[in-house]
py3Dmol code that shows the C-alpha trace and the ligand (Angstrom):
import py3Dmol

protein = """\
ATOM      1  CA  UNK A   1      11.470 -23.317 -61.743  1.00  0.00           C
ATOM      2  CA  UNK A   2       8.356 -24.581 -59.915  1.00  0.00           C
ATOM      3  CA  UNK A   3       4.799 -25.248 -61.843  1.00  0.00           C
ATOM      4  CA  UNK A   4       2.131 -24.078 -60.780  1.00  0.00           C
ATOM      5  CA  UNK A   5      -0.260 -24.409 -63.441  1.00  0.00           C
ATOM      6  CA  UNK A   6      -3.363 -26.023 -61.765  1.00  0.00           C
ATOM      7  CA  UNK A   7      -6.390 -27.373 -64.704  1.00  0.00           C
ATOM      8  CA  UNK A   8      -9.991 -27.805 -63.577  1.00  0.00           C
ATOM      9  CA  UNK A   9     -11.591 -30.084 -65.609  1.00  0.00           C
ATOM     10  CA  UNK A  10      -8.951 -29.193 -68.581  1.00  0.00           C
ATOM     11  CA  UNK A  11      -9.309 -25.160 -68.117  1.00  0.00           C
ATOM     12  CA  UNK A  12      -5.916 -24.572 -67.034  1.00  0.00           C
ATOM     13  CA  UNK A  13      -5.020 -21.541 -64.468  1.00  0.00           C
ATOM     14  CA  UNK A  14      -1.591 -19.879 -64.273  1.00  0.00           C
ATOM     15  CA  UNK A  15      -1.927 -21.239 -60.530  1.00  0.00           C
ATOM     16  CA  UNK A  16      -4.434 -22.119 -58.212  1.00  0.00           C
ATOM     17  CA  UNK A  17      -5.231 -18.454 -56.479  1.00  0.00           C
ATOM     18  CA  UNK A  18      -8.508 -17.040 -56.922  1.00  0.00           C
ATOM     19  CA  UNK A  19     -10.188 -13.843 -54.717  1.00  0.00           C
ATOM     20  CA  UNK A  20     -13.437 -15.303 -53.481  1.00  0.00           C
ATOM     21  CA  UNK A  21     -16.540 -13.945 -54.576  1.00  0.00           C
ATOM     22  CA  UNK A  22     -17.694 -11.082 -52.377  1.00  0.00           C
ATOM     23  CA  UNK A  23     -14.109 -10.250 -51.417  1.00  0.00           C
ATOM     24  CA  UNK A  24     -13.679  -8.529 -54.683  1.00  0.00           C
ATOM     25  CA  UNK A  25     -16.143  -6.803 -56.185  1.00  0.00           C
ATOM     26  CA  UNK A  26     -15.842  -7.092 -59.894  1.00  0.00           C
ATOM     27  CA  UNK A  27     -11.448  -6.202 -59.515  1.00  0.00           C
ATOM     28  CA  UNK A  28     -11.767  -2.644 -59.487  1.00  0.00           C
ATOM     29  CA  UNK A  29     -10.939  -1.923 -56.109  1.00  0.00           C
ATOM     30  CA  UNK A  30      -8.322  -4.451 -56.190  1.00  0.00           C
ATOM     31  CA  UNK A  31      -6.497  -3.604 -59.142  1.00  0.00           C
ATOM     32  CA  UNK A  32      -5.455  -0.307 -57.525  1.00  0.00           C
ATOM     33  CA  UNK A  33      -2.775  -2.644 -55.589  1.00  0.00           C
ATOM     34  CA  UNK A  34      -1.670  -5.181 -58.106  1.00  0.00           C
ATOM     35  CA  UNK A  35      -1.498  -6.133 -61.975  1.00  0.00           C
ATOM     36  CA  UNK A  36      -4.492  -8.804 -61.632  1.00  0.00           C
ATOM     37  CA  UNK A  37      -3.458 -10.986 -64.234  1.00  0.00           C
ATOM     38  CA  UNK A  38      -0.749 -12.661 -61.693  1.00  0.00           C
ATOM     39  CA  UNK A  39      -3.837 -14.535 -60.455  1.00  0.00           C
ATOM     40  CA  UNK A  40      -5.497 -17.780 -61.615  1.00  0.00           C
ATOM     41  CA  UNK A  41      -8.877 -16.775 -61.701  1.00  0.00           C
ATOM     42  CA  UNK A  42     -11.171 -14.293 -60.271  1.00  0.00           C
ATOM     43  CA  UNK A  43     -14.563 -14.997 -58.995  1.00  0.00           C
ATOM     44  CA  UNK A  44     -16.730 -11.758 -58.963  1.00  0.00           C
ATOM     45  CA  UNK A  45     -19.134 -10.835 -56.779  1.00  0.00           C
ATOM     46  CA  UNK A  46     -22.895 -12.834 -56.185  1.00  0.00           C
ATOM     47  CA  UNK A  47     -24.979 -11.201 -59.350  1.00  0.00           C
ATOM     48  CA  UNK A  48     -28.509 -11.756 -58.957  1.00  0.00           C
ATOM     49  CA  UNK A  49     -30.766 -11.235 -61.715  1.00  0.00           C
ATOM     50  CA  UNK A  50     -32.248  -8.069 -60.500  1.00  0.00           C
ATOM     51  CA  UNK A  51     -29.790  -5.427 -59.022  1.00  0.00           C
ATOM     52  CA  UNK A  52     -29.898  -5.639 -54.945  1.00  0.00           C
ATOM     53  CA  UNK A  53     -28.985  -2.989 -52.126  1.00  0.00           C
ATOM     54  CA  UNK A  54     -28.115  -5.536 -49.711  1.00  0.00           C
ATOM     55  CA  UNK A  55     -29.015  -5.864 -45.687  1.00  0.00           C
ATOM     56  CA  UNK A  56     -29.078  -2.352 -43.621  1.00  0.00           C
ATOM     57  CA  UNK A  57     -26.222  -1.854 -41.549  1.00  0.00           C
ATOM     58  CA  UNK A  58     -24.184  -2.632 -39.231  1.00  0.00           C
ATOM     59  CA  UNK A  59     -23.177  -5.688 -41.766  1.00  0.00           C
ATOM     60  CA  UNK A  60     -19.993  -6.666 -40.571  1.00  0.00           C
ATOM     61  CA  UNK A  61     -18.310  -7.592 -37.305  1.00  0.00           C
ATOM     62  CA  UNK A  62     -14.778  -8.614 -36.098  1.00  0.00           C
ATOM     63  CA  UNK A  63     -14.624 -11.978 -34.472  1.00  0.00           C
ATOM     64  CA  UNK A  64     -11.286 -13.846 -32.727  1.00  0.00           C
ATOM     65  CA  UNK A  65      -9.536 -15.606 -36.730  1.00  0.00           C
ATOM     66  CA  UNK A  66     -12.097 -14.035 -39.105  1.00  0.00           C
ATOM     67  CA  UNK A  67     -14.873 -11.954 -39.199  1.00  0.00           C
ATOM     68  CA  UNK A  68     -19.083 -11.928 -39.851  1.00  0.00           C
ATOM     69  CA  UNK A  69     -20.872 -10.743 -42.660  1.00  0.00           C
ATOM     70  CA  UNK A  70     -24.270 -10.424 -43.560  1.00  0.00           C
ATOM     71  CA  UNK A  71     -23.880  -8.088 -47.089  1.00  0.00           C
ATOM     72  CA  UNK A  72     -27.022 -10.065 -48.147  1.00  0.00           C
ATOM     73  CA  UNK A  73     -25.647 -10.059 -52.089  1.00  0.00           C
ATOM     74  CA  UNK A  74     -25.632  -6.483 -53.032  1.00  0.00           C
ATOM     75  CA  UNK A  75     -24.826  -6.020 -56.429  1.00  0.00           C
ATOM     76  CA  UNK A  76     -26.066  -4.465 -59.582  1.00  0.00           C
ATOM     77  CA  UNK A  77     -27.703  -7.143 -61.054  1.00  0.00           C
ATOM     78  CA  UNK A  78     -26.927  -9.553 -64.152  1.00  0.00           C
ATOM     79  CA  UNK A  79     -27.872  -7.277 -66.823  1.00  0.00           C
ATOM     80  CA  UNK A  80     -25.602  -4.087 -65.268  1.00  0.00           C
ATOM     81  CA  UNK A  81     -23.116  -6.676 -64.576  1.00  0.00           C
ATOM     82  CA  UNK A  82     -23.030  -7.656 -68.392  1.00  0.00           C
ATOM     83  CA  UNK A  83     -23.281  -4.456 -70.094  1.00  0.00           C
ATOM     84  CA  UNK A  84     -20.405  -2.496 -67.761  1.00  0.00           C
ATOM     85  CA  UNK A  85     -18.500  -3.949 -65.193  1.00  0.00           C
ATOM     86  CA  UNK A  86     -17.998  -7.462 -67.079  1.00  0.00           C
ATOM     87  CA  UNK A  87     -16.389  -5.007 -70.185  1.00  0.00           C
ATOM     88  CA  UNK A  88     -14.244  -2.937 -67.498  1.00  0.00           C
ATOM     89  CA  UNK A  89     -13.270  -5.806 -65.467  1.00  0.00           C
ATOM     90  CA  UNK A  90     -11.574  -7.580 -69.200  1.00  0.00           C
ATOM     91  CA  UNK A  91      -9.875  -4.472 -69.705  1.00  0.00           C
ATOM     92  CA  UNK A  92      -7.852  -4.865 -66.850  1.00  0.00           C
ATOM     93  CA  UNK A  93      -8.195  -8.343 -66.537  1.00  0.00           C
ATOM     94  CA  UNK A  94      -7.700 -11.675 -69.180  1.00  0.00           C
ATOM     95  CA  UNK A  95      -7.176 -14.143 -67.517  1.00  0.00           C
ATOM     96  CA  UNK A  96     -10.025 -16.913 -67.101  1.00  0.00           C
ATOM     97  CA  UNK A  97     -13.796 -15.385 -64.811  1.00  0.00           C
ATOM     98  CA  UNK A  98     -15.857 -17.463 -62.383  1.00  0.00           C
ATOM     99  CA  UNK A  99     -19.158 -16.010 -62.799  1.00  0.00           C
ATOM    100  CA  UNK A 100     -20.709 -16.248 -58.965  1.00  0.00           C
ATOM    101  CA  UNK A 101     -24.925 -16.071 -59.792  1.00  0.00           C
ATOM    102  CA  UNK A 102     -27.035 -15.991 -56.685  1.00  0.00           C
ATOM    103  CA  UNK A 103     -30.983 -16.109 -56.729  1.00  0.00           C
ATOM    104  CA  UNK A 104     -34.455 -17.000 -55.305  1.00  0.00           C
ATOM    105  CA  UNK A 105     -36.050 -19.163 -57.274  1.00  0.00           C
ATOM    106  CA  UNK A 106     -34.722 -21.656 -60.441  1.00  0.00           C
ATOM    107  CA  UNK A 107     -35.864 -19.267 -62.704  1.00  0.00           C
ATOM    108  CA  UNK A 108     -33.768 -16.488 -61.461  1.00  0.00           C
ATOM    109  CA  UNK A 109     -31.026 -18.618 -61.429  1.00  0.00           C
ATOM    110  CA  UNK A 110     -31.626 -19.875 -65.106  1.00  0.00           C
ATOM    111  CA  UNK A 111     -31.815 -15.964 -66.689  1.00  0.00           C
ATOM    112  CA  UNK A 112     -29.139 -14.653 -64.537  1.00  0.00           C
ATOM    113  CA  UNK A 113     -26.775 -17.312 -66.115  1.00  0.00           C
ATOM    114  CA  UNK A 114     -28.428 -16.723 -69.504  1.00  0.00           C
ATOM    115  CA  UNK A 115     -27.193 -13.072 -69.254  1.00  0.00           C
ATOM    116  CA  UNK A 116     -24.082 -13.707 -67.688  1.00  0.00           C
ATOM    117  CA  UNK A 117     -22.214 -16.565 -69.847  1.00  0.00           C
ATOM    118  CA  UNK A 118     -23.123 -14.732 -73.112  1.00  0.00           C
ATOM    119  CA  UNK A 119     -19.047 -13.312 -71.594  1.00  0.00           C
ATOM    120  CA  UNK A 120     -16.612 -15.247 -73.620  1.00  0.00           C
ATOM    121  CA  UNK A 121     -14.352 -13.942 -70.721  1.00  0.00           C
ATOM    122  CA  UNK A 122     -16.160 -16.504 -68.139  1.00  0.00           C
ATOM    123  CA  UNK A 123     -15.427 -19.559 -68.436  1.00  0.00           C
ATOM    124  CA  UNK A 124     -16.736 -21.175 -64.920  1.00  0.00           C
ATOM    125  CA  UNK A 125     -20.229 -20.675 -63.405  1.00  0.00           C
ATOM    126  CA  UNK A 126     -20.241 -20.428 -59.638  1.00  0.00           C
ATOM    127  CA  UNK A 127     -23.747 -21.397 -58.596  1.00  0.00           C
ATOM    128  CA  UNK A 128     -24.366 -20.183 -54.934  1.00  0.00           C
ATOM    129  CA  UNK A 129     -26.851 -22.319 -53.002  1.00  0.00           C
ATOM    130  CA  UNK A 130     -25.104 -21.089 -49.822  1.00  0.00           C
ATOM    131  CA  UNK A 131     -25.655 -17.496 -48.807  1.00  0.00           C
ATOM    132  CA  UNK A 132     -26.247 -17.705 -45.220  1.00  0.00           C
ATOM    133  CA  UNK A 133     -27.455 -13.777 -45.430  1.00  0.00           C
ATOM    134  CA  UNK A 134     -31.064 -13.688 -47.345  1.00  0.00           C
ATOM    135  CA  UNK A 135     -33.970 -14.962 -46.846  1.00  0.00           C
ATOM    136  CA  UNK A 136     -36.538 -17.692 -49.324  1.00  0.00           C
ATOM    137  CA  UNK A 137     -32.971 -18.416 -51.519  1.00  0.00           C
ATOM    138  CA  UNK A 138     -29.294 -18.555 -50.993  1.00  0.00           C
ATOM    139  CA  UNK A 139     -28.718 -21.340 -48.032  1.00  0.00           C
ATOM    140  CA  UNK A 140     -32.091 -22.561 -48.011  1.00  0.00           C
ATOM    141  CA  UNK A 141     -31.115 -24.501 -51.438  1.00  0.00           C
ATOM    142  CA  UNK A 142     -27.830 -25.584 -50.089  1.00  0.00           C
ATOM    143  CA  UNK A 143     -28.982 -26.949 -47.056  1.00  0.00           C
ATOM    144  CA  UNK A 144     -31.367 -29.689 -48.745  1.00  0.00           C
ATOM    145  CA  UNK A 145     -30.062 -32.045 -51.128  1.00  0.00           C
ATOM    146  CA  UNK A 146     -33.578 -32.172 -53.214  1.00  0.00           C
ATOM    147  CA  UNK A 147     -33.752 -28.151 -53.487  1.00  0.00           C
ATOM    148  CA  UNK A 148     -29.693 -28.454 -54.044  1.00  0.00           C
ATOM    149  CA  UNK A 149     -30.506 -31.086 -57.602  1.00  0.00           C
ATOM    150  CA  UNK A 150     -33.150 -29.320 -58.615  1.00  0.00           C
ATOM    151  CA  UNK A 151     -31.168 -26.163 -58.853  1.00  0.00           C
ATOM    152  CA  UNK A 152     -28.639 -27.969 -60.696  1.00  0.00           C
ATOM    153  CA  UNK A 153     -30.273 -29.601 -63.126  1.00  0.00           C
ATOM    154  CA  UNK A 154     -32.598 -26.165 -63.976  1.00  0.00           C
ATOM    155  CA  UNK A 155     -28.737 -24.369 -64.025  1.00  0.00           C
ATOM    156  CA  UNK A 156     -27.450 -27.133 -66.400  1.00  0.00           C
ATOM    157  CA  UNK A 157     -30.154 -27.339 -68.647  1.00  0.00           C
ATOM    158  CA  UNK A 158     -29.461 -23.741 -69.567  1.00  0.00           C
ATOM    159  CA  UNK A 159     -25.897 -23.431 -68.898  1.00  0.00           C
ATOM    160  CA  UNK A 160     -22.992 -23.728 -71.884  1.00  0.00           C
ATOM    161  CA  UNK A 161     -20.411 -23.675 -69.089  1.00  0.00           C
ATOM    162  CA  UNK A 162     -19.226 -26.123 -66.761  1.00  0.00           C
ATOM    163  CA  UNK A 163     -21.309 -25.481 -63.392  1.00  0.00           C
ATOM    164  CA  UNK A 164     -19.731 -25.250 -60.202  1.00  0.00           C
ATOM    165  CA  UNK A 165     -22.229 -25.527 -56.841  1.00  0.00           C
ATOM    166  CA  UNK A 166     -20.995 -23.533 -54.301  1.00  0.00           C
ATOM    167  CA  UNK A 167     -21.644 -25.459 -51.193  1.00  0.00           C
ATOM    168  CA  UNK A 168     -22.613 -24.180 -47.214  1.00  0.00           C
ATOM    169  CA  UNK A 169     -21.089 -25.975 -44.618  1.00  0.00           C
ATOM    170  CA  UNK A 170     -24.092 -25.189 -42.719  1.00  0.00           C
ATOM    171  CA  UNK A 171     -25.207 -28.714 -42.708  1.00  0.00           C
ATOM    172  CA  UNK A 172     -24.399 -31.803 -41.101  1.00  0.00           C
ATOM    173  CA  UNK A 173     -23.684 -34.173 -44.422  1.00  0.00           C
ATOM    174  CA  UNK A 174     -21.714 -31.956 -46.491  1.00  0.00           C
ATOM    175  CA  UNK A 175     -21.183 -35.301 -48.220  1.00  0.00           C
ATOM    176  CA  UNK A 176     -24.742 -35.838 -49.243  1.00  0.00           C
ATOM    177  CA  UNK A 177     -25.425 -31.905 -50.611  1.00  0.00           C
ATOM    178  CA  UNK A 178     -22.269 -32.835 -52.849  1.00  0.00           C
ATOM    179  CA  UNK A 179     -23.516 -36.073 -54.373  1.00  0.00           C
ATOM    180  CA  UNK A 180     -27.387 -34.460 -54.883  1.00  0.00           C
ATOM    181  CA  UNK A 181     -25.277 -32.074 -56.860  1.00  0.00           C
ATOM    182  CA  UNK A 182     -23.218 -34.173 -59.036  1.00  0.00           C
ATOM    183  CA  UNK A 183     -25.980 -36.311 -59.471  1.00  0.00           C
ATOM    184  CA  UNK A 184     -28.217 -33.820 -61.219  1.00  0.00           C
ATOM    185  CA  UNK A 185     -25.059 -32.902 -63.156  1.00  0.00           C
ATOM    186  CA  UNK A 186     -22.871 -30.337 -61.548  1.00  0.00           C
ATOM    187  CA  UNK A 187     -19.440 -30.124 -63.618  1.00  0.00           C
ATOM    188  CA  UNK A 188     -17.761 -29.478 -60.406  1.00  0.00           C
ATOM    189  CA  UNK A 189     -18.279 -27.960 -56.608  1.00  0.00           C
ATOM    190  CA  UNK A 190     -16.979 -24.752 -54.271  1.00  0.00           C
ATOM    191  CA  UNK A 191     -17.009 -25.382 -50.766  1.00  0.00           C
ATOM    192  CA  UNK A 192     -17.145 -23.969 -48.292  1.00  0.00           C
ATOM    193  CA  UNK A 193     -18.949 -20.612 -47.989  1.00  0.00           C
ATOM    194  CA  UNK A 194     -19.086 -18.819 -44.659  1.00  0.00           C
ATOM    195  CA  UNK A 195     -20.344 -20.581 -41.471  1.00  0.00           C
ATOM    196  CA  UNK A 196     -22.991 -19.045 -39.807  1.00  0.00           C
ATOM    197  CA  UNK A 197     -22.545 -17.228 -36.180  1.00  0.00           C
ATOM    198  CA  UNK A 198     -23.809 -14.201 -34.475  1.00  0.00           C
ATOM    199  CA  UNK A 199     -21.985 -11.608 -31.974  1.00  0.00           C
ATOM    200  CA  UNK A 200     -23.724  -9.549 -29.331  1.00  0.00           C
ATOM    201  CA  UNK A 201     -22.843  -6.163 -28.347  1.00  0.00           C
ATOM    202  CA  UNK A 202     -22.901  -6.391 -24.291  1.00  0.00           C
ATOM    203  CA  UNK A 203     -23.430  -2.358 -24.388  1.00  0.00           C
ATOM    204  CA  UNK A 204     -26.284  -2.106 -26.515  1.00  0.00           C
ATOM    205  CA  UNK A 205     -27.112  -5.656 -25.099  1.00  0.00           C
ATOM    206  CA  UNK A 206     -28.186  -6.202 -28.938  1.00  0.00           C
ATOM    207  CA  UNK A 207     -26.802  -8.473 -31.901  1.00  0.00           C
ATOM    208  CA  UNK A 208     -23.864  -6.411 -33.649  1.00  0.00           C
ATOM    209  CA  UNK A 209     -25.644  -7.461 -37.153  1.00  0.00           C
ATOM    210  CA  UNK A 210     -28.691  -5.610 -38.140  1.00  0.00           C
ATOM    211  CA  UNK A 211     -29.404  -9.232 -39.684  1.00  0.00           C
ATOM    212  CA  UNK A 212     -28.812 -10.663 -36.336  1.00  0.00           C
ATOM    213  CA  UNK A 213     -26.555 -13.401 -37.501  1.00  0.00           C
ATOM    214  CA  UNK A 214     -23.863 -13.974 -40.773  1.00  0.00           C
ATOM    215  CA  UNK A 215     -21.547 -15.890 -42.389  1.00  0.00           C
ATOM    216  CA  UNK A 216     -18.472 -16.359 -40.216  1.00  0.00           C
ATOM    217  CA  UNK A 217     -14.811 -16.636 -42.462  1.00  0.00           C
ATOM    218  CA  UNK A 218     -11.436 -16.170 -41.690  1.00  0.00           C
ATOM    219  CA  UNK A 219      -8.358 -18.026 -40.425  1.00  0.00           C
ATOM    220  CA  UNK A 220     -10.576 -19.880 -37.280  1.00  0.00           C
ATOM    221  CA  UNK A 221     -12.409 -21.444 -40.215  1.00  0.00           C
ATOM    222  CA  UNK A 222      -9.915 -23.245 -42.128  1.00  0.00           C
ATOM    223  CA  UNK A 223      -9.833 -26.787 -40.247  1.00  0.00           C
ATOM    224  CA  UNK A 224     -13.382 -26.940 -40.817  1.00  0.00           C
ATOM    225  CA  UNK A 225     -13.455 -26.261 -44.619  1.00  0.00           C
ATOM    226  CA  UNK A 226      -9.821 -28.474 -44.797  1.00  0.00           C
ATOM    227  CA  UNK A 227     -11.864 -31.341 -43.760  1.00  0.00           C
ATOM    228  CA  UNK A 228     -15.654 -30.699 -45.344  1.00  0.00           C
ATOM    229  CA  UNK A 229     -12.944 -30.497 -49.196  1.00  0.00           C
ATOM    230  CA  UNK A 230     -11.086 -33.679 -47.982  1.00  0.00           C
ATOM    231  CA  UNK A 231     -14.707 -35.445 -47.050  1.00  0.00           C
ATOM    232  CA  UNK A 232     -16.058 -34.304 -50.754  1.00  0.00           C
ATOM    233  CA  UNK A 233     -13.187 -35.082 -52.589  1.00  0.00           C
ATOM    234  CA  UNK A 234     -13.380 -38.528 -51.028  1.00  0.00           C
ATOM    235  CA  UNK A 235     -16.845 -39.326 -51.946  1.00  0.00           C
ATOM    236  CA  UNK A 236     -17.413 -37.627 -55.883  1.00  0.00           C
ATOM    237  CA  UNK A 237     -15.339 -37.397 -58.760  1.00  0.00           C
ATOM    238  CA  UNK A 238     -15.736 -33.659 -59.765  1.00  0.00           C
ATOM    239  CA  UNK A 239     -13.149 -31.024 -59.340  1.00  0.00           C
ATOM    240  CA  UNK A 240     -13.334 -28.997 -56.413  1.00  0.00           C
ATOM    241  CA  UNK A 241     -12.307 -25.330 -55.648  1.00  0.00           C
ATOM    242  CA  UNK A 242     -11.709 -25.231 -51.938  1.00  0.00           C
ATOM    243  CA  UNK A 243     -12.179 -22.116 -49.705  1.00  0.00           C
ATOM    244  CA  UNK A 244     -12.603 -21.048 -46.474  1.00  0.00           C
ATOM    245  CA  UNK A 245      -9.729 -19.504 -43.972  1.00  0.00           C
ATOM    246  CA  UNK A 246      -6.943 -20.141 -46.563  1.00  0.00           C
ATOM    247  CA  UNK A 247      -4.352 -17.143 -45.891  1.00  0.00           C
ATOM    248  CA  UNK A 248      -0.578 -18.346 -46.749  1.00  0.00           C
ATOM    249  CA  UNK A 249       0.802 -20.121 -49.346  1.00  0.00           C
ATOM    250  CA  UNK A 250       1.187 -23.714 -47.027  1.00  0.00           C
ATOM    251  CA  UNK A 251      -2.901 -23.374 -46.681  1.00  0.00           C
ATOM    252  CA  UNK A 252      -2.952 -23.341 -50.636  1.00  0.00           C
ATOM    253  CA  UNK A 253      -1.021 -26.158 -50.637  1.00  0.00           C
ATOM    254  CA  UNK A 254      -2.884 -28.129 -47.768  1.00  0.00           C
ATOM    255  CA  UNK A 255      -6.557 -27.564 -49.660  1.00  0.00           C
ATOM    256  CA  UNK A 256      -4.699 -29.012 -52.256  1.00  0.00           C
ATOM    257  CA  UNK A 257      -3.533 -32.220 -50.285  1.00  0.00           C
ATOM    258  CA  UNK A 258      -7.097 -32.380 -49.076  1.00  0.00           C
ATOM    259  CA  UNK A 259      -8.094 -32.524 -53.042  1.00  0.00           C
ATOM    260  CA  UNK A 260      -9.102 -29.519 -53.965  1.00  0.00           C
ATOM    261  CA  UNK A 261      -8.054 -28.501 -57.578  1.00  0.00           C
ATOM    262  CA  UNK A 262      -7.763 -24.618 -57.012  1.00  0.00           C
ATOM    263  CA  UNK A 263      -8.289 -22.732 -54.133  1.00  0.00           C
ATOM    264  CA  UNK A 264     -10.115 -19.564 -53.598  1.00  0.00           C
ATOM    265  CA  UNK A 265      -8.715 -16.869 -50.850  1.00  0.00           C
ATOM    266  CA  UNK A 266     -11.346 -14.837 -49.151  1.00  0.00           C
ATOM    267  CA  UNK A 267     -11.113 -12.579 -45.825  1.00  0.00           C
ATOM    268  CA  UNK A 268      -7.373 -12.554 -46.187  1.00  0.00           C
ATOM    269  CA  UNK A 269      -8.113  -9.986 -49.018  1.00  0.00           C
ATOM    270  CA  UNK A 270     -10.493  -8.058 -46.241  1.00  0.00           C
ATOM    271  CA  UNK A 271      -7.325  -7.600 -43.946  1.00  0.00           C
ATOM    272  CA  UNK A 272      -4.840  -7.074 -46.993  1.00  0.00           C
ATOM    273  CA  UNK A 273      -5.416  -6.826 -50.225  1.00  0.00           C
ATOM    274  CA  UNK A 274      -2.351  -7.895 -51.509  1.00  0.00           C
ATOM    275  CA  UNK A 275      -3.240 -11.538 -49.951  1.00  0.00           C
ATOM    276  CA  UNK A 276      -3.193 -12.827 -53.005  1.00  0.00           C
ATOM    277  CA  UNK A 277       0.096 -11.939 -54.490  1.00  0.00           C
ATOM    278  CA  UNK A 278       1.624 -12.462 -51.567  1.00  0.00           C
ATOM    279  CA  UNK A 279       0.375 -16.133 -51.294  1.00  0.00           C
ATOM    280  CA  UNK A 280       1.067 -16.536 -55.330  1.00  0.00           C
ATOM    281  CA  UNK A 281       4.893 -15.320 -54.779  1.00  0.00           C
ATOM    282  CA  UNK A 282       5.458 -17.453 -51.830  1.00  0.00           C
ATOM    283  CA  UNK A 283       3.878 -20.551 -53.470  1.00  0.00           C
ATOM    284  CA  UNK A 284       7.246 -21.657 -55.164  1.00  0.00           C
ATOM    285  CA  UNK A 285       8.954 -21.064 -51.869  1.00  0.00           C
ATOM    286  CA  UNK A 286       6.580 -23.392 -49.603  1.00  0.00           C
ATOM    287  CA  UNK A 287       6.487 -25.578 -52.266  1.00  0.00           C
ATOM    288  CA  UNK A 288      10.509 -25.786 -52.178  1.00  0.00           C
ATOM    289  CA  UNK A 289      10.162 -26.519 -48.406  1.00  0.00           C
ATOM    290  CA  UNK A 290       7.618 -29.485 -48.953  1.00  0.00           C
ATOM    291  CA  UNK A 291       9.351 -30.778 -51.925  1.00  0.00           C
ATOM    292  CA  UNK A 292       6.887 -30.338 -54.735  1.00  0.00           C
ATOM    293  CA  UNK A 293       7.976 -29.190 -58.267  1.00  0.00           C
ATOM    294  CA  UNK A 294       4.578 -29.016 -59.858  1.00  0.00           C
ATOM    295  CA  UNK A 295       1.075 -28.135 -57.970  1.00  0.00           C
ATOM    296  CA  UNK A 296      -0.454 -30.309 -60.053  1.00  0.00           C
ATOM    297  CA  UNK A 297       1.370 -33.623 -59.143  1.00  0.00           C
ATOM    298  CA  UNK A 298      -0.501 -33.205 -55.461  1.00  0.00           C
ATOM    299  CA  UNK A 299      -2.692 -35.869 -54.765  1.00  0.00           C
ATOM    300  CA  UNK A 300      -5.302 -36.243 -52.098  1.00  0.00           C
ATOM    301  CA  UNK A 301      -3.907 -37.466 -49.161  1.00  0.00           C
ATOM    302  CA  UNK A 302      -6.001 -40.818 -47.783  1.00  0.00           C
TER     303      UNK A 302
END
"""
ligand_1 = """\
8
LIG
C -23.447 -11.839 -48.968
O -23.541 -11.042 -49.922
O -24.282 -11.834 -48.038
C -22.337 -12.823 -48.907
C -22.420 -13.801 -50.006
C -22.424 -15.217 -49.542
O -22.144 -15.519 -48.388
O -22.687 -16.095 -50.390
"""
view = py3Dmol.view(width=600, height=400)
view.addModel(protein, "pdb")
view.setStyle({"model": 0}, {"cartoon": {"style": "trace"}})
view.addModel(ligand_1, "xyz")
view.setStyle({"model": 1}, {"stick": {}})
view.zoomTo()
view.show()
């Protein structure tokens, strides 16, 4: 019997396999296809303090290994998100919540986690700093490792749950955005959200976006999130949820060999949304193959 209990930072998950934020609403949709409570963890979508309708449309386009997106963090806003999806996502759902808060300023950051952890049900807060798809907050405070501390530290001052930066590989030091972070006190990091690209519609000789440009993920972004975990996990001593292109069971397992503690699947669940239990039942067989017995003996590899 293979183990694949994964712990970050001693809160333990069934196994490392979380939906991404964005990919899954708050479970609803997905729970129409599976029992949810296979998975490790579930990290719901970017709540911003005030509810938000998102970019105008067309927000999506289909790209060679993955696709664009510029959703631009529609959601209903922390204090909707609280009072009735939180209560309807826990009755289908008990296993441990990453709580992904987005915002524009500290202080929207700061009250959006004050609502949002009052959840005994969450147990990790998922700061984004990395939303390639608004304007004046998301990526700008990811992108600058003085904006990225001082958004920590505000977060942390307020937070009673370990705090988790999510991190844009839209920079050239991922390294340094990391170490601003655990620096000012981050309990961990998420890496990577989407890289950004544009397509161009050669009829309409326009951008496909109405934003003009988005957050590329997918399969053709894997390699580059592989190495931006392996580079972090080098360099700080925080756990580290790794993302970005992982679709199969042997990517799970690679993030992990790059050092990443759990691993969060995201346009895989865009394509099919039983990704995720199909990468959580074929763990034990990969794992077999590569001659692990428990996911949490992997260690980075140098
Ligand atoms: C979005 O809502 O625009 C996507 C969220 C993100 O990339 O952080």
């Amino acid at each position: 019997m293979k183990d694949l209990k994964v712990s970050l930072g001693g809160i333990v998950l069934d196994n490392p396999v979380i939906p991404a934020s964005g990919t899954c609403g708050f479970g609803k949709e997905l729970s129409r296809w599976y029992d949810l409570d296979i998975l490790g963890s579930l990290s719901f979508k970017g709540t911003t303090i005030a509810p938000r309708d998102g970019n105008a449309a067309p927000r999506v386009a289909e790209c060679p290994a993955g696709m664009l997106n510029s959703v631009g963090l529609q959601n209903p806003g922390a204090y909707h998100a609280a009072a009735f999806e939180l209560p309807e996502l826990k009755s289908f759902f008990h296993k441990p919540l990453i709580a992904n808060i987005s915002g524009f300023s500290e202080k929207d950051y700061v009250e959006a986690v004050e609502i949002i952890q009052r959840d005994s049900a969450v147990k990790i807060l998922e700061i984004n700093i990395s939303c390639p798809n608004v304007h004046g907050g998301g990526m700008a405070f990811g992108t600058d490792p003085k904006m990225a501390a001082a958004i920590t530290r505000a977060v942390k001052r307020a937070a009673e749950k370990p705090v988790y930066m999510k991190l844009s590989p839209n920079v050239t030091d991922i390294v340094s955005i990391a170490r601003a972070c655990v620096d000012a006190g981050a309990d961990g990091l998420s890496l990577i959200n989407t890289l950004l690209g544009m397509r161009i519609d050669l009829k309409r000789k326009k951008p496909v976006l109405a934003n003009k440009v988005g957050g590329y993920s997918g399969p053709g972004i894997f390699p580059v999130a592989l190495r931006m975990v392996w580079q972090v996990t080098g360099a700080v001593d925080v756990p580290v949820i790794g993302m970005g292109g992982v679709s199969s069971a042997e990517d799970v397992i690679e993030m992990m060999y790059a050092g990443a503690k759990a691993v969060q699947v995201g346009a895989a669940n865009l394509q099919d949304p039983l990704a995720c239990k199909k990468i959580i039942e074929d763990l034990p067989r990969a794992m077999e193959e590569y001659g692990i017995e428990r996911l949490s003996d992997i260690r980075r590899v140098e």
